[in-house]
C-alpha positions as CSV (number, residue, x, y, z in Angstrom):
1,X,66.9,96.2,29.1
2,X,64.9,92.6,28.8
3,X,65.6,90.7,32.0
4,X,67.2,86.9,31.1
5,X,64.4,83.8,32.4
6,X,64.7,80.6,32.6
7,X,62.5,78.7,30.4
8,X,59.4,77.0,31.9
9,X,59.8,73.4,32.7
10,X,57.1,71.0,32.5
11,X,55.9,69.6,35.9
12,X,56.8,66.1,35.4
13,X,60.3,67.6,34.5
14,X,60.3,69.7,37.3
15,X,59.3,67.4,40.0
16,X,62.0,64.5,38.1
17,X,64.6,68.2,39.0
18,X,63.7,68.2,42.3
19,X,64.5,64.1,42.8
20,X,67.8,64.8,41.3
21,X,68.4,68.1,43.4
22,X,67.5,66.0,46.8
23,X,69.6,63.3,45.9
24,X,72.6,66.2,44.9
25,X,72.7,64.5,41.0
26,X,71.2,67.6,39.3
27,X,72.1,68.3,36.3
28,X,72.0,72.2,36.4
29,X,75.2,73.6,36.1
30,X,77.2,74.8,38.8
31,X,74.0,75.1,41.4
32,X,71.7,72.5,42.7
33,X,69.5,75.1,43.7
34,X,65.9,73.1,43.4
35,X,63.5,74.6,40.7
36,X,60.3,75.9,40.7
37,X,57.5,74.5,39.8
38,X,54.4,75.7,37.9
39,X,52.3,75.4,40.7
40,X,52.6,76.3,44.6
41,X,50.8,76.0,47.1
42,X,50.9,78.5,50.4
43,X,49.7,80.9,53.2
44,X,50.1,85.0,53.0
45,X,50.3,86.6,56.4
46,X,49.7,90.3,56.9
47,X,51.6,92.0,59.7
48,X,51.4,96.1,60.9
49,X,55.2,97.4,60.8
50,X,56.1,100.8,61.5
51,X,56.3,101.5,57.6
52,X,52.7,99.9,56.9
53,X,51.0,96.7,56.0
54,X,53.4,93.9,55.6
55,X,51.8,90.6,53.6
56,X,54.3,87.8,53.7
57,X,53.4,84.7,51.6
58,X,55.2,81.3,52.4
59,X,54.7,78.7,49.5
60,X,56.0,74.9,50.0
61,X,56.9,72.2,48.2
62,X,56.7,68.6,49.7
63,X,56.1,69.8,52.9
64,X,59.3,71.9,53.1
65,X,59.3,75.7,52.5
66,X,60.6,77.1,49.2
67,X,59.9,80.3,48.5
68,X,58.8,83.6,49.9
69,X,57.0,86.8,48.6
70,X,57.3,89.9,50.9
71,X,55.0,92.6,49.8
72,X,55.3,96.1,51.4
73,X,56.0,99.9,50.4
74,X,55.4,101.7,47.6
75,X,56.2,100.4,44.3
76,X,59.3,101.5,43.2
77,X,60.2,102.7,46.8
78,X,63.6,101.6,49.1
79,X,61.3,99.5,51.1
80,X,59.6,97.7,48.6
81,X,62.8,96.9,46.9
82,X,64.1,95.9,50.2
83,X,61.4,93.6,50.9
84,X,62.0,92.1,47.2
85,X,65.6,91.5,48.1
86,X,64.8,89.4,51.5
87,X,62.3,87.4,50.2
88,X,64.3,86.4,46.9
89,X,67.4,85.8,49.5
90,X,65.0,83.0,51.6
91,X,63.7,81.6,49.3
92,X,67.0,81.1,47.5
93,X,68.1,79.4,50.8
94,X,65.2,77.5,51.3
95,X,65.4,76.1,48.0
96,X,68.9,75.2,49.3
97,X,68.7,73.0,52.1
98,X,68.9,75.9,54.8
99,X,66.1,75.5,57.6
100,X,63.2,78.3,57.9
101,X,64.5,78.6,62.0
102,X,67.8,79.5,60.5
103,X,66.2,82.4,58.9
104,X,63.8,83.6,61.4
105,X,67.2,83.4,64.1
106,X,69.0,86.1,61.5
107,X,66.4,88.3,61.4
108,X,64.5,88.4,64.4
109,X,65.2,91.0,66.5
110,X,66.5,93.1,63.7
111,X,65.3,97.0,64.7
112,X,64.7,100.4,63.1
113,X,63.6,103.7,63.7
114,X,59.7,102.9,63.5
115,X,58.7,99.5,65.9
116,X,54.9,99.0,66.0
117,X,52.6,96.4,67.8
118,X,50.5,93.6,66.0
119,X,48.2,91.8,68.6
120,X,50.5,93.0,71.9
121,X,53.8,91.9,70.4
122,X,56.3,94.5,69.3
123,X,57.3,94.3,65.7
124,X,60.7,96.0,65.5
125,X,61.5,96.6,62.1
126,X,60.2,94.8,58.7
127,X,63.1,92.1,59.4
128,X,61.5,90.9,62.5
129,X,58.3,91.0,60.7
130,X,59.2,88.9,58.1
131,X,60.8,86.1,60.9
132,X,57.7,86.8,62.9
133,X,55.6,85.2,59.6
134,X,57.9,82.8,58.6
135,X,57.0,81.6,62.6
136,X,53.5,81.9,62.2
137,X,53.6,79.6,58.7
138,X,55.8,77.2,60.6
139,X,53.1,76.6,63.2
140,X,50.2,76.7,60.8
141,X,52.2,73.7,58.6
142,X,52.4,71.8,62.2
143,X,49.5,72.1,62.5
144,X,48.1,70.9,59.3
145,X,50.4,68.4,59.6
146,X,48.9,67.3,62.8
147,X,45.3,67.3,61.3
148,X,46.4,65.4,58.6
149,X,47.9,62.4,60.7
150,X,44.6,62.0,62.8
151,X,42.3,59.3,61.5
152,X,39.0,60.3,60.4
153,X,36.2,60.7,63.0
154,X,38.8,61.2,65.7
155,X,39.9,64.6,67.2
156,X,43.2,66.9,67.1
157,X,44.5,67.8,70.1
158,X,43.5,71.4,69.6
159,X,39.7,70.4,69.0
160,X,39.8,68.2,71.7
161,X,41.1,71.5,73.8
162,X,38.6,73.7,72.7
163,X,35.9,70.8,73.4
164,X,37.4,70.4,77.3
165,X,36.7,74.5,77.8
């Protein structure tokens, strides 16, 4: 019962993938789904749901997302195999053009039988969980983004805030 993987690709042939995938000349057949690379970088978030601990990790590529790992439940159990499903789902959209506010409008809201509260806001189900991170890694890339376009020696916006208080 072996499960079928890809090969590993070198980076410099990965990266050389991803050109030809953004330009829609890649040479994998019938998909021009990106691939991954060795090495990515990200942000896990944990969240409270009604069925436990939620961590939801983010990773991106170029500055776009590309993949996410949703961890939650028991091994083996519905949920985690649930979670396992979601997360391979976005992340193979992601790695196909569709936006992260897409996702996060297709699952937030989503309810069950068990809502709970994370810092005052109500998390309805593990769906709205995972559009609730996908939010949070959305501002925190803004952000970094934002940092990283101020010169050195001058202040964000945010630090110039927290100076003004």
């Amino acid at each position: 019962m072996g499960r079928a993987t890809k090969p590993i690709i070198s980076e410099k042939a990965a990266k050389k993938e991803v050109s030809k995938a953004k330009a829609g000349t890649s040479d994998s057949p019938g998909t021009r789904t990106t691939p991954r690379p060795r090495v990515l970088h990200g942000q896990t978030v944990k969240i409270r749901t009604g069925c436990g601990a939620l961590y939801v990790t983010v990773n991106t590529l170029e500055g776009r997302f590309f993949e996410l790992f949703i961890r939650g439940g028991k091994a083996g159990g519905c949920a985690a195999s649930q979670c396992e499903a979601i997360g391979r789902l976005i992340s193979l959209a992601w790695r196909n053009g569709i936006e992260p506010d897409d996702i996060v409008m297709q699952l937030k809201g989503i309810s069950c039988q068990r809502p709970s509260k994370e810092e005052g806001e109500e998390i309805l189900s593990c769906a709205d969980a995972v559009a609730k991170a996908i939010e949070m890694a959305e501002a925190l890339e803004r952000e970094k983004e934002s940092q990283d376009a101020v010169p050195k020696g001058q202040k964000t916006e945010r630090e110039y805030q927290e100076v003004q208080k």
